[in-house]
N, C-alpha and C positions, 0 to 999 in steps of 0.2 A: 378599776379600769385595767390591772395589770392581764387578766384573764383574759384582755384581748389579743395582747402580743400573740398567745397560745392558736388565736381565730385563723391564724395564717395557714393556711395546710395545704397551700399552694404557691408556687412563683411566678411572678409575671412573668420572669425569665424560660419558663418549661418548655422544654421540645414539645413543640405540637405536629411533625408528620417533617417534611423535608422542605418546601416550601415556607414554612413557617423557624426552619433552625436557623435559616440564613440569618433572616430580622433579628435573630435571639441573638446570636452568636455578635452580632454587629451591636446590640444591645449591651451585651452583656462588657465586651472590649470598650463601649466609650464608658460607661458606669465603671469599671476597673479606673480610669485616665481621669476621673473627674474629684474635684474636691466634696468636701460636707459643704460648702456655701454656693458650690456650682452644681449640685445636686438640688436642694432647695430653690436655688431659682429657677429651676425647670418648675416648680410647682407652683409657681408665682403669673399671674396673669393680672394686666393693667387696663386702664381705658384709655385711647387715644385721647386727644386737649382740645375738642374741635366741638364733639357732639358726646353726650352721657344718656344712658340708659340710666342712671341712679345717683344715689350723692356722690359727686366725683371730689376726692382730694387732689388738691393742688400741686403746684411744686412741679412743673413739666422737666427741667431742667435737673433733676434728681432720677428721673425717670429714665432718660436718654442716657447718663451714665453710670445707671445699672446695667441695662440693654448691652451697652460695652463690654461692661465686666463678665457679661452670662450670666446677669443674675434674674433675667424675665427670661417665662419659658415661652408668655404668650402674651399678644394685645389684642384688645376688642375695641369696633367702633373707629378703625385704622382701615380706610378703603382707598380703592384706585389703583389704578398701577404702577402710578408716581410715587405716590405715598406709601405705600407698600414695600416697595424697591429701597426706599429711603431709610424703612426701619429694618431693613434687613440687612441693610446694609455697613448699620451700627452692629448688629446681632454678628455678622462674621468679623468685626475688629475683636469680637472675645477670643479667649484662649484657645477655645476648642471649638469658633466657630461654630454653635449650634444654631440651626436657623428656629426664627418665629413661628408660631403659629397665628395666622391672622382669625378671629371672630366676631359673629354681626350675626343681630338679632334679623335675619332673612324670613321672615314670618307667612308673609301670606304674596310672595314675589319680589321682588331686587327693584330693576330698572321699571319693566312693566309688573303693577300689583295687577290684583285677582281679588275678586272677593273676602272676607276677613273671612278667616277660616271657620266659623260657627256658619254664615251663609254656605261657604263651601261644604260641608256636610249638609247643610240643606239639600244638593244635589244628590246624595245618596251615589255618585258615581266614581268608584275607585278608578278607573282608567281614567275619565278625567283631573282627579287630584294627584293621583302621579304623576300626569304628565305637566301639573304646573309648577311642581316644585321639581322635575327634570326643570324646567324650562328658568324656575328660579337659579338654582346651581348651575345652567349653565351661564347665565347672565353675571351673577356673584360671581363666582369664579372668574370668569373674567376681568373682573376689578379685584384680581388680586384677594381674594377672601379665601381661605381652604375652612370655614367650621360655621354651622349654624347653631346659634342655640335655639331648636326646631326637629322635631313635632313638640309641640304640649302634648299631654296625653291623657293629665287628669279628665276624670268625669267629674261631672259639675251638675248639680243637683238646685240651686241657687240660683236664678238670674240676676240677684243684686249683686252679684260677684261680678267685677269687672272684667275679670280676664276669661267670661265665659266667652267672651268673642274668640280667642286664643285656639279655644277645642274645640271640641266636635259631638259636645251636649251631655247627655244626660245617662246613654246607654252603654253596657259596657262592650258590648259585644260591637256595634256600632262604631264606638269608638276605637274600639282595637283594631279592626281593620281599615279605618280610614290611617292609624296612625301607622300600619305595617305600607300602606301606598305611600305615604308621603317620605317614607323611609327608602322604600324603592326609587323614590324620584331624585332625592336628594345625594343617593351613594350609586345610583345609575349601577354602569356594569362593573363597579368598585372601585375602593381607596384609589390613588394613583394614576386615575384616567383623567385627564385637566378639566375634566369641566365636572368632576364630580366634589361633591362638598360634605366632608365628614356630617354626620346629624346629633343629634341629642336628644333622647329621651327625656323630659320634664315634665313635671317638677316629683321627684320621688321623696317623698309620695303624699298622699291625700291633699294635697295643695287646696284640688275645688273643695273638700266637705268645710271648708274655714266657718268654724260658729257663726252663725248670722250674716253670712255673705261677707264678711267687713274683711278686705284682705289682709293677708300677713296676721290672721288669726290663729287662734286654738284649732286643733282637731283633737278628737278624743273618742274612741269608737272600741269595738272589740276587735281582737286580731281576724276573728274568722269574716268580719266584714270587709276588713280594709283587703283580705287575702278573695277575696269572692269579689266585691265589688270595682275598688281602686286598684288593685293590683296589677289582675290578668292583660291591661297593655304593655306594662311595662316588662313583663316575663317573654311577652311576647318579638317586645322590641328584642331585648336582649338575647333572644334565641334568634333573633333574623340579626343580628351582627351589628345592630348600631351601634356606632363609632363611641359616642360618649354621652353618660348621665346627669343630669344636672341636679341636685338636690331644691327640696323644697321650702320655703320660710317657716313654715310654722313648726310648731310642735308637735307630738303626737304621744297622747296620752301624759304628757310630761316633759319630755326629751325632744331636745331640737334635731329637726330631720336632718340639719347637717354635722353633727353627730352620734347618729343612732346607732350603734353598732352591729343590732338584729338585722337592721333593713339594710346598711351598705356592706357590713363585712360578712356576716351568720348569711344573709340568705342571696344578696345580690352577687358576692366576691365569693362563696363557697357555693352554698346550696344551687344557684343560679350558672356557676363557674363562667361569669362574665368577665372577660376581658380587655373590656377598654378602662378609661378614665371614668373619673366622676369629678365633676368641678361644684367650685360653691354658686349659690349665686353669688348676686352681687352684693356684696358688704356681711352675707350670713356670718360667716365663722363670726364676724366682731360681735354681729347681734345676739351672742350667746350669750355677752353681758346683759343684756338689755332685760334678756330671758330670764335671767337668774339662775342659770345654769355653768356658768364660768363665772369666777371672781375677776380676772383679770384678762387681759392679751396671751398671757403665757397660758393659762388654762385652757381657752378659746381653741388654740391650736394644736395643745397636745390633744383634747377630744377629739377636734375632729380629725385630727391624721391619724390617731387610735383608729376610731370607729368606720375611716376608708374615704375623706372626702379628700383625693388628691391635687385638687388647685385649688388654689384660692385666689377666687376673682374679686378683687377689689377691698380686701379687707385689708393688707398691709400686716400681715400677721404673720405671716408665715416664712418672710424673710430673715423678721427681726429675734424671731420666738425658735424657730425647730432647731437652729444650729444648737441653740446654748441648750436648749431639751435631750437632744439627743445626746450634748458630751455630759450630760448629769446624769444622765441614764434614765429619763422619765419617757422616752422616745426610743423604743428600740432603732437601730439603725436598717435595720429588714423591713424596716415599713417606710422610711424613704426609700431606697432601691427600691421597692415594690411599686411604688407611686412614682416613680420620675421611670422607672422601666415602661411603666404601662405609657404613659406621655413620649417618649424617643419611638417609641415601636410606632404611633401612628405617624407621627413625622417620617419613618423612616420607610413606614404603608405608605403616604401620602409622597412618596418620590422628591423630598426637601433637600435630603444629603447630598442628594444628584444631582441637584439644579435647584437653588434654593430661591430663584426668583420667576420658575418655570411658570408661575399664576400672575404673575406681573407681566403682563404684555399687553403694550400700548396699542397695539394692531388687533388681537381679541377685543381690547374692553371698546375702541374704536367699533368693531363689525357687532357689539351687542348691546349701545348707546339707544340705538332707535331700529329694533326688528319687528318690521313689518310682521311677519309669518307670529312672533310673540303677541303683537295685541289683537289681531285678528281670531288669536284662540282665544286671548281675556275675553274678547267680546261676545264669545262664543260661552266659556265658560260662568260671567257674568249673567246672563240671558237664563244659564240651565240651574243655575244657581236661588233663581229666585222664587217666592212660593204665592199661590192664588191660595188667597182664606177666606175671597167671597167674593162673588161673577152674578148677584141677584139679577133678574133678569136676560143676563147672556150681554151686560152691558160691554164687558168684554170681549173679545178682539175690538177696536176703535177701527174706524173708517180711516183712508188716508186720504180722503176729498173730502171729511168734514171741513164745513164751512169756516168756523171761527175756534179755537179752542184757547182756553186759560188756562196757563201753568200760573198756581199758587202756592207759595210759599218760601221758607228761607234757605231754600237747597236747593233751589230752580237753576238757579246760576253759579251754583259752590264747583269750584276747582278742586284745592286741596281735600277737601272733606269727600271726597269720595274713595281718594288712599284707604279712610280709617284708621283709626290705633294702629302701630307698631308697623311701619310704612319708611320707607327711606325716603328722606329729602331729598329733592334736586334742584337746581336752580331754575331748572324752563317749566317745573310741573305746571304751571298756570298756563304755559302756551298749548302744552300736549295732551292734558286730561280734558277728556272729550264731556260737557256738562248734559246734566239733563235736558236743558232748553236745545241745546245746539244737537244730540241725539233727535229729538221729538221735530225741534226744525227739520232735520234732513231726509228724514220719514215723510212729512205731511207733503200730500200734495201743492204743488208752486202757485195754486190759483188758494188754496188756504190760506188761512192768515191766523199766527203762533201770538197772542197776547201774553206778558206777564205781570205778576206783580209779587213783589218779596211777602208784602202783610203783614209780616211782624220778624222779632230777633229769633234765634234760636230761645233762650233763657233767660230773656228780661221782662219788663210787663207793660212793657211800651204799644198802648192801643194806634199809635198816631196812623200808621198804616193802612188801617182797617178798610178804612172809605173807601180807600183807591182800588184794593182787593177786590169788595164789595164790587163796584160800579165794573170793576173789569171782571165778574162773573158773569155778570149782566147784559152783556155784550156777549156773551160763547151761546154757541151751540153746548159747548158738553168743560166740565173743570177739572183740569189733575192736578189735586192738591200732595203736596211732597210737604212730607213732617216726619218727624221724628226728634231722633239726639243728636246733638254735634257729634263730629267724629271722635271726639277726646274726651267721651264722653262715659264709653268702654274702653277697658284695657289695665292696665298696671296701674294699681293705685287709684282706680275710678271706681270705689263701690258705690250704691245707690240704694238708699233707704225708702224711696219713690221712685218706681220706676215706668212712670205715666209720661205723656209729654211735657215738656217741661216748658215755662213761662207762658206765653197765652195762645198758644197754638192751637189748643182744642175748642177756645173761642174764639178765633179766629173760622176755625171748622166750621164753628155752630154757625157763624154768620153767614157763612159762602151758605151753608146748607139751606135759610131761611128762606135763597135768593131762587130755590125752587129747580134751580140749574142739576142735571146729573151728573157725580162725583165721583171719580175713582180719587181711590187714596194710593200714594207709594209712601210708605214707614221705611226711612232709613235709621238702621238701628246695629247693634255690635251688641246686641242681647234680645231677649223677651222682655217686649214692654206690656205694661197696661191699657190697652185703648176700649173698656167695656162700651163708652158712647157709641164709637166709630163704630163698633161692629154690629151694636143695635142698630144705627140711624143710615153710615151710607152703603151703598147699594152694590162699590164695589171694593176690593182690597187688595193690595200686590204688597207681600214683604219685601222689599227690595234691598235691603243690609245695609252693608258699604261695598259697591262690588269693584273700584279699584281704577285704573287707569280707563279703562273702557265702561266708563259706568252709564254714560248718556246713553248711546248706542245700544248699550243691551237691555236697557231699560225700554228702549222705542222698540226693541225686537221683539218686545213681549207684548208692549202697550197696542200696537198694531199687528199682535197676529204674525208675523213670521219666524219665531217661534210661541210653538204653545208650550206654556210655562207646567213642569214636572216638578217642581221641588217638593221634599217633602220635610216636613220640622224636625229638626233633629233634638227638639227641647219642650218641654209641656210648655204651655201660656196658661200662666196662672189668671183667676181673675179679681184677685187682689192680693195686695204684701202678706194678708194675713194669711193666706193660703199655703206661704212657702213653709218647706218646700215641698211640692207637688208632681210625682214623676209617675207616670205608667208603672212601673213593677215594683208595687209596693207591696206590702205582706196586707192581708187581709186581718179582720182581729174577730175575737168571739163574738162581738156583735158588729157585723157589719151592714151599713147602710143598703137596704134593699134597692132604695131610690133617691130621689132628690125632693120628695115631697114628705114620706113617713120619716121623722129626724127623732121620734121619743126612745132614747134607750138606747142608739146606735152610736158607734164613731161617725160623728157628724158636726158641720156647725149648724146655729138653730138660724143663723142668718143665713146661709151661704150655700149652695151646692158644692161638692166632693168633688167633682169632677172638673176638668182646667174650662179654659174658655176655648182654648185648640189644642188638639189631645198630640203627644209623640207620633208622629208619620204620619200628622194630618199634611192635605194638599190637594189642590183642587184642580182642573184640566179645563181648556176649553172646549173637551170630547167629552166623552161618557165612555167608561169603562165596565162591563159587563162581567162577574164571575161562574163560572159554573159549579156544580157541587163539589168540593173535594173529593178527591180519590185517593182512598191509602189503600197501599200494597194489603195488609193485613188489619185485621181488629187486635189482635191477640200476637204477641211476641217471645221469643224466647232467646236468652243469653245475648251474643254478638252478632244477630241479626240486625239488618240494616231495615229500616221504616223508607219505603217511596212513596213521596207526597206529591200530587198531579192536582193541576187545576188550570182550566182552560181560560184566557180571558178574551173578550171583544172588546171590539170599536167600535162602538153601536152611535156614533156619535159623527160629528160633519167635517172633523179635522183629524189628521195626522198623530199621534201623540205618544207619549213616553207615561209607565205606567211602572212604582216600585212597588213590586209584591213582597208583602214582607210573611215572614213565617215565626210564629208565636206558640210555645211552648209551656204548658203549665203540670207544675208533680202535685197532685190534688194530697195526698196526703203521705207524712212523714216522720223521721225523729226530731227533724225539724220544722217548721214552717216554711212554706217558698213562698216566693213570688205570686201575686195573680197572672201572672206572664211575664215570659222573657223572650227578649228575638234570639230567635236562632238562624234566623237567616234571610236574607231579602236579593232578590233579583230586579236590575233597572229593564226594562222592556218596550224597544219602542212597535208600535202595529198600529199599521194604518188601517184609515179608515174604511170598516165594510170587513176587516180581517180581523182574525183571531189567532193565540199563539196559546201553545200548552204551556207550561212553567212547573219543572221539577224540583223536589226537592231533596234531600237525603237526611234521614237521622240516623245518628248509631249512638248505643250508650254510652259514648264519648260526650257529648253532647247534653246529656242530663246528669253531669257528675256537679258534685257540691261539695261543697267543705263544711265538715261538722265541727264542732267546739273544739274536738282536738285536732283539729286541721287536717283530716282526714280527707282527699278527695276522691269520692266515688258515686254510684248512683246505687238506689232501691229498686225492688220491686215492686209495682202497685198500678196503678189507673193514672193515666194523663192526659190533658186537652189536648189537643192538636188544631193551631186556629192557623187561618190564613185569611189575608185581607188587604184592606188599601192605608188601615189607620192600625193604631192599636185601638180602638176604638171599636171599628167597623169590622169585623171578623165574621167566620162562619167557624164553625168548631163540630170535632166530630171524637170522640174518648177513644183509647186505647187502652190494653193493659198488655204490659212487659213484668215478662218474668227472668230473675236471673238464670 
């Protein structure tokens, strides 16, 4: 480990241009003023005693007078502008007066939620996911909050992974730019503007590939995948300025990510020449024991401030451990200054020095308690958020003078559970979350008449229900059953080795269905489930997620027709556990399955077709969408010439509608193997009906560059698909060849 001291070939202190000497310079004068144990508490972050993200230690009263001393740089899970003020207020009895940094897991919205962020990339719409984590940040901040730990960014390959609700699926290209918006929303017009809220990169890195979905797993892969696949958000992040990285639980290839010294010092702090923080998560550094990678506490946190993880959140390790490390000399002392530099410089970005309680204002978190103009767009972005995976018949849009209709099931009348995973509590949520029933009541016509019945629990196997279900299908005109998972169902700590509906929901289904009644389904879900019955048997489907404070309402905005639903899957739909995992741009192999009927001799199973049950950028419209033939600038390419891709689409259909084109890319042959496809690009488009819109596209060799084994990234010369379409799926394709 000593080779690492050597990794440093940079300061957090360096002049970066005139604008940037100032912070240094103010940087560098309070690090001269400060001790080794006032140094080290800047790199120290605690959980407020109220609410825990993770195993919280005890002992509040130990906690408060450290805060005194200077010996915490930061608290998470400490909100409000009372409570905020309070601990800041300990923070300037220290010597040198350093204020707090407050953080909170702000995930998918503050006061008003938004869809769980996996549904949110179902929307395919960067301007509106920016502007809900604007609208997050500026609400947070308000209650005194300056730091999210927010975007996720892994891709996640897995749906038994809990925290795929977290991201934004399965793509990498996809996912990089949902997480560069959400980056935009969150640090607005930057650091130091009150309503903006530092972000964080996480979890770096490979967090989704976790062995078997189970989290807080093994990863173990080659470098050229996790640099080609898992990587390119976080390069990305980092090159758009985000505030701070979050390390990941697992390991990788051996070595616990929050220790790695390739990934946080060699490529993130040098090669990358990032400039913020990197914190642990919660309780990692300890869990290196656990690893077998540290003998003790002391080991635990000379790795990881070796290898570049500068706080530690929750592990209690770093107070007790760096002072005596570094007077032994196992701890160079340029790697604290490095790591508590980079920590002062955002508080000092973030305008703390100057007013250390400037996010604590009881009149802000007052005027962003309950704004109107905020869930009016949840309800908005709820609604675009959702995705149609089957309208048999055209049973959808619904009538708002049908006669009688039956809501069924155990999420007809859920408050909380429409939050979803990783959601801030409040005390009135149950007065202010608008339910499915009370959306669907305020839609139907007043001479209609809204029946319901629960039918069964979420996850137990209590038939008792059933009857009354039954008998109030029987009574509708038409039945919208709502099933799925509870809300806590996805998220941290929730993986799922079956991921079907759970307890007797799907015979409950069977039963409504018997009663002959027509049935749309809404699947509230914080993943990809299994529903193979449902999608053979009823007739219609609405993924509806968990889409958040406005979840009634923009459910009824879809169910009836005033919006037509655009979403499109940002995840394959396996159609069984044995499938996984199952993603669009897989490498093809020497024998590959022709179809889903010839399986002798091919990569196949002999039960099962290859293909998901609903493909990445599946989704369906209550119009009809029309393509016409692609149009490339050229067949035949040379060097740095740029490819224009043309394709016209209609509305050949009776509604209004929103249509995401996406653009698919394949390098048919190489020194490596590629993908059968990769997005390279997608545009949302809305054209009404009777109208038609062209949709451009642009390639340049930038665009088909790869990493070979020795991490080489560039592109070949040779033949390539050029697809464009509505699925990856549903494509049209026309070949090119590019020569260097």
């Amino acid at each position: 480990m000593k080779k690492a001291y050597f990794l440093l070939a940079f300061s957090a202190l360096g002049i970066q241009g005139y604008a940037q000497k100032t912070v240094d310079q103010k940087v560098a004068k309070l690090l001269s003023e400060m001790s080794l144990e006032e140094k080290v508490g800047q790199l120290v972050q605690y959980s407020g005693f109220e609410y825990a993200t993770g195993p919280q230690h005890s002992n509040s009263a130990a906690v408060l007078a450290e805060i005194k001393k200077g010996k915490v740089g930061s608290m998470l899970n400490v909100a409000g502008s009372e409570e905020t003020r309070a601990f800041q207020k300990l923070a300037l009895q220290s010597r040198l007066k350093i204020p707090l940094l407050f953080g909170q897991d702000v995930i998918h919205g503050y006061r008003t939620t938004f869809p769980v962020n996996i549904g949110q990339a179902a929307s395919w719409d960067l301007g509106l996911i920016e502007k809900s984590e604007r609208i997050a940040a500026t609400e947070a901040s308000a209650y005194g909050i300056h730091w999210t730990f927010a975007p996720m960014v892994d891709v996640a390959r897995d749906p038994r992974w809990g925290r795929v609700m977290e991201g934004s699926g399965e793509d990498t290209y996809l996912g990089t730019q949902i997480g560069l918006a959400r980056i935009r929303g969150f640090q607005g017009k930057g650091l130091g503007n009150p309503d903006a809220l530092m972000a964080c990169a996480k979890h770096f890195a490979a967090y989704g590939a976790a062995v078997g979905g189970r989290d807080y797993n093994s990863v173990d892969m080659s470098l050229r995948q996790l640099h080609e696949t898992y990587l390119p958000p976080f390069k990305a992040a980092a090159e758009a300025g985000v505030a701070t990285f979050m390390n990941s639980f697992n390991d990788i290839s051996g070595i616990p990510a929050t220790a790695h010294p390739y990934l946080l010092r060699n490529l993130l702090k040098e090669k990358w020449n990032y400039k913020g923080f990197v914190v642990s998560d919660w309780g990692s550094i300890g869990e290196m024991i656990a690893h077998g990678y540290a003998k003790d506490a002391s080991e635990a946190a000379e790795r990881a401030v070796i290898a570049g993880t500068d706080m530690d959140m929750e592990s209690r390790m770093y107070m007790t451990e760096l002072p005596k490390l570094v007077r032994e000399g196992k701890v160079d002392p340029r790697l604290i200054d490095d790591a508590v530099g980079r920590i002062l410089t955002k508080k000092f970005e973030m305008g703390l020095f100057d007013d250390p309680y400037r996010f604590s204002s009881e009149k802000r978190q007052k005027a962003q308690t309950d704004n109107a103009e905020h869930r009016k767009f949840g309800r908005e972005f709820g609604s675009k958020s959702m995705v149609l995976l089957k309208n048999q018949g055209n049973i959808l849009p619904l009538s708002k003078t049908l006669k009688t209709v039956a809501l069924i099931g155990p999420f007809g009348k859920e408050t909380v559970a429409n939050h979803g995973f990783w959601s801030i509590a409040f005390k009135d949520d149950q007065q202010r979350i608008v339910t499915q029933y009370d959306g669907i009541r305020n839609q139907l016509d007043k001479t209609s008449v809204l029946l319901y019945a629960k039918g069964c629990n979420v996850d137990d196997n209590d038939r008792s229900l059933f009857a009354e279900a039954v008998e109030t299908a029987k009574k509708s005109d038409i039945v919208i059953m709502t099933l799925g998972e509870g809300h806590a169902m996805s998220g941290e700590a929730k993986s799922r080795s079956s991921i079907g509906f759970t307890g007797v929901q799907e015979e409950l289904l069977k039963e409504i269905a018997k009663t002959g009644k027509p049935v749309v389904l809404l699947i509230n879900a914080g993943r990809p489930l299994i529903f193979n019955w449902a999608a053979d048997h009823v007739p219609a489907i609405v993924y509806s997620w968990w889409l958040g404070t406005e979840a009634g309402n923009s459910i009824a905005d879809v169910l009836f027709g005033t919006v037509n639903p655009g979403g499109k899957l940002p995840m394959s739909f396996p159609r069984t556990e044995g499938q996984i995992p199952v993603y669009y741009n897989h490498y093809n192999t020497g024998r590959p399955a022709k179809n889903n009927t010839d399986r002798n001799y091919v990569s196949a199973y002999i039960d099962l077709d290859n293909d998901p049950k609903y493909p990445f950028g599946y989704g369906l419209s209550y119009t009809e969408f029309r393509y016409s033939e692609m149009n490339l600038s050229s067949a035949s390419l040379k060097g740095n010439q740029t490819l224009e891709i043309n394709v016209t689409v209609s509305n050949t259909g009776k509604y209004d509608g929103e249509e995401v084109v996406q653009l698919y890319v394949r390098d048919l042959f190489g020194k490596l193997v590629r993908p059968v496809k990769e997005l390279k690009g997608f545009q949302k488009v809305f054209i009404k009906k009777g109208e038609s819109k062209t949709v451009r596209f642009k390639l340049t060799p930038e665009d088909l560059k790869f990493f070979d084994n020795d991490l080489h990234f560039d592109w070949e010369s040779g033949d390539f698909d050029i697809m464009v379409g509505t699925s990856s799926q549903n494509v049209q394709t026309k070949r090119i060849s590019w020569i260097k």
